[in-house]
N, C-alpha and C positions, 0 to 999 in steps of 0.2 A: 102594322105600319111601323117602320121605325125613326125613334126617337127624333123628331128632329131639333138641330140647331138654332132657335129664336134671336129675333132684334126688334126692335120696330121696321114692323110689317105694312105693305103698299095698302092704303084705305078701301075698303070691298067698293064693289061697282053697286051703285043706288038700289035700294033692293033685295040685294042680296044678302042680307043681314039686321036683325034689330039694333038697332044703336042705342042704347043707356048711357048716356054720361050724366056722372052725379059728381056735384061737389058738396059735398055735405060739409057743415058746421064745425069750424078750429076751437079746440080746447087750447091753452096756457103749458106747452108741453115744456117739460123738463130736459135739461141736455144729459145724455147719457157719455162715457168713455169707453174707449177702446182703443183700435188699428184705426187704418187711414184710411181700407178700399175695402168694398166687395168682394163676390167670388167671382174672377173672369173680369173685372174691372181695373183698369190702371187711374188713380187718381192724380190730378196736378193741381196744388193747392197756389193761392196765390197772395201777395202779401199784406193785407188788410187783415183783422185779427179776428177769429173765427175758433171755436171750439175743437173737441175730439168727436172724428165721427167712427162710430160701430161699424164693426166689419158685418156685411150681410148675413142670416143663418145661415143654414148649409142641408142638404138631404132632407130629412122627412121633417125637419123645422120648418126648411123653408119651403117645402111645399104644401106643409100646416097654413103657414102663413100667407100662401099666395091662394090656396082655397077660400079663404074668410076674407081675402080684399076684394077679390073677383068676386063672391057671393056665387060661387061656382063648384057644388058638391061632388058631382057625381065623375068619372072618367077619368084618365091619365092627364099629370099634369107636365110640363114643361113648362121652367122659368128662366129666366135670367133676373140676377139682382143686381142692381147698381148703388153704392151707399154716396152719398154728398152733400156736401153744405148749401144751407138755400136759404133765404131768409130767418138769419138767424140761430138755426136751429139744424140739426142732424135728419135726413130723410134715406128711406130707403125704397125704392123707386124698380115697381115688377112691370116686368114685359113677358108673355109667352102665351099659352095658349092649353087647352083642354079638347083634349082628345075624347068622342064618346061614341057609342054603338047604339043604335034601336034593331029593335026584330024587326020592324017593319022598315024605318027609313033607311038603315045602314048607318057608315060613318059620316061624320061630321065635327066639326071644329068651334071652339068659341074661344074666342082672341081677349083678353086680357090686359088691363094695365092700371097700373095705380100707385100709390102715392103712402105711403107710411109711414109714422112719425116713429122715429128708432128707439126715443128712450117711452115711447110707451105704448107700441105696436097698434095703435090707434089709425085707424084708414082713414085721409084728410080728403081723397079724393081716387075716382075710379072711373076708368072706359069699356064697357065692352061689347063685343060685336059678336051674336051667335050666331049660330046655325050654317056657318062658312060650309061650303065642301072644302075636301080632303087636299084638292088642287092648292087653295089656299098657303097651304104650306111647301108642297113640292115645286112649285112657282116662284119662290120666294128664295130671295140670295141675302143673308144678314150676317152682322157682326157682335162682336163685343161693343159695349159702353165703355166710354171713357169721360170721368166726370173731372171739368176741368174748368177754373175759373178764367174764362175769356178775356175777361175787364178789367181785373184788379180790385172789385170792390169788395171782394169777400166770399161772393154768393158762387154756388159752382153753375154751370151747363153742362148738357148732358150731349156727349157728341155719338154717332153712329153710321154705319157706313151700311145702306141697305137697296134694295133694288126687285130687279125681278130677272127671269128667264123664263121664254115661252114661248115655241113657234119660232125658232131659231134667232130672235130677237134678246138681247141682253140690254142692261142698264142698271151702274149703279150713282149713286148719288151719297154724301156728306150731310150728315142732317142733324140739324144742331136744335135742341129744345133746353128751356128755360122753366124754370117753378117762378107763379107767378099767385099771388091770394091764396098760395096751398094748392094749385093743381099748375100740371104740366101741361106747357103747351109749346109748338112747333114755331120754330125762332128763327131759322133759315134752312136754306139747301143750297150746296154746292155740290153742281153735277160733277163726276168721275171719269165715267166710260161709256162707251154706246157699242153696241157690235150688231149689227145683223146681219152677215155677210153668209151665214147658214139658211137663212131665209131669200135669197133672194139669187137672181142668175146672172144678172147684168151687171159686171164691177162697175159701173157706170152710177148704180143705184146701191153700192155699197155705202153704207155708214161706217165708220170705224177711227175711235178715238181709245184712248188709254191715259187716264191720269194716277197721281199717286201724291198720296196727300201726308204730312209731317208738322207735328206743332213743335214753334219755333218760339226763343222768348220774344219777349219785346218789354215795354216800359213798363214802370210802375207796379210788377208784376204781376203785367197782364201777358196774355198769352196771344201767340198768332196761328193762322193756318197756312200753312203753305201748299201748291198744289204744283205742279208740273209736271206737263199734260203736251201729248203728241200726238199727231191728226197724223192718222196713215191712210183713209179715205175720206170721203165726204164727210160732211158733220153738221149736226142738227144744234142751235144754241142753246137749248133746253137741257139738250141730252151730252153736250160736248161741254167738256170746260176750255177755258183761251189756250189756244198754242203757247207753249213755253213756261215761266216760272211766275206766278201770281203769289200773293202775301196779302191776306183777309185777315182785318180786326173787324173785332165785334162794339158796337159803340152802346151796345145794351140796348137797342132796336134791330138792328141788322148790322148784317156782311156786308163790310163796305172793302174795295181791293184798293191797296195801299198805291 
């Protein structure tokens, strides 16, 4: 199977996977120095006063490092690293997945993510989902991280543009997460696109939207989202974002459209 490209991935359907989430126990970490971003990451810092954060490892560091977060030994791994400021302190922040073979079941997947403290590689928190099939991945439409402080208070958010494809049905979506007590958690969604116009015969029962999204400044340096978005068929509100040019701040609870 080849390598694939990871982001935050659509949550398995009930069932289909064990679910682990731990948040284990914060140590007193130290702040480490370095660069401003990750690998594959753009960073947007904002103006309230915050440390240096560590550029993520690289190669067989960091997939050292994403085996001992995930508690995930055996199989090929795929990560993405995202480095950002978060309460206080420098994090570095895996998403991706392990790839693995049995004689008897075949392939299968365990999906990954967790929470790393940069100046002392210390895991503050972790999610993982095993035993996915292989679909899991080829199903799956993801991007890069971009870690960008939304609000101005200092602390960054973790932005991502992620989705699915399957059965001639598309959707992607804007998905913005937050570090909160040491673990990350899901802060909003801003739908993108919808298409299913491969799946179905009737232009009638067409779907079909297209947006494109751009951060813009705004006050205090906090950060905006901008989207502008064109309905060429019918559109679903869930899966469609508003016709035309919308501007989303973040008020440190939600997307609210300016």
């Amino acid at each position: 199977m080849p390598s694939p490209k990871l982001s935050t991935l659509p949550s398995p359907a009930p069932g289909a996977g064990a679910r682990v989430a731990i948040v284990l126990g914060l140590a007193a970490f130290g702040l480490g120095c370095g660069g401003a971003s990750g690998r594959g990451v753009e960073h947007r810092g904002g103006a309230a006063a915050r440390g240096d954060t560590p550029p993520c490892p690289t190669a067989d560091a960091l997939t050292a490092l994403a085996r001992g977060a995930w508690e995930l030994a055996d199989g090929t791994v795929h990560v993405e690293c995202a480095a950002l400021w978060a309460e206080g302190q420098a994090w570095w922040y895996l998403d991706g997945a392990v790839e693995r073979e049995d004689p008897d079941e075949g392939w299968s997947v365990d999906m990954g993510r967790a929470l790393v403290a940069a100046a002392s590689g210390a895991t503050a928190w972790r999610e993982v989902d095993t035993g996915m099939p292989p679909a899991t991945l080829d199903r799956s439409i993801s991007g890069d991280f971009t870690a960008v402080d939304l609000d101005g208070d200092g602390s960054d958010e973790l932005l991502t543009v992620s989705g699915y494809s399957h059965g001639g049905h598309e959707e992607t979506a804007l998905h913005v997460y937050r570090v909160a007590s040491g673990a990350v958690v899901a802060a909003g969604r801003l739908p993108l696109s919808a298409d299913n116009a491969a799946a179905v015969e009737d232009e009638a029962d067409m779907i079909l939207c297209r947006g494109e999204h751009r951060l813009v400044a705004g006050p205090g340096g906090a950060t905006r989202i901008e989207i502008t978005a064109t309905w060429i068929g019918a559109v679903e509100p869930d899966a469609c974002p508003p016709e035309g040019r919308r501007v989303y701040r973040w008020t440190g609870e939600a997307l609210v459209a300016e």
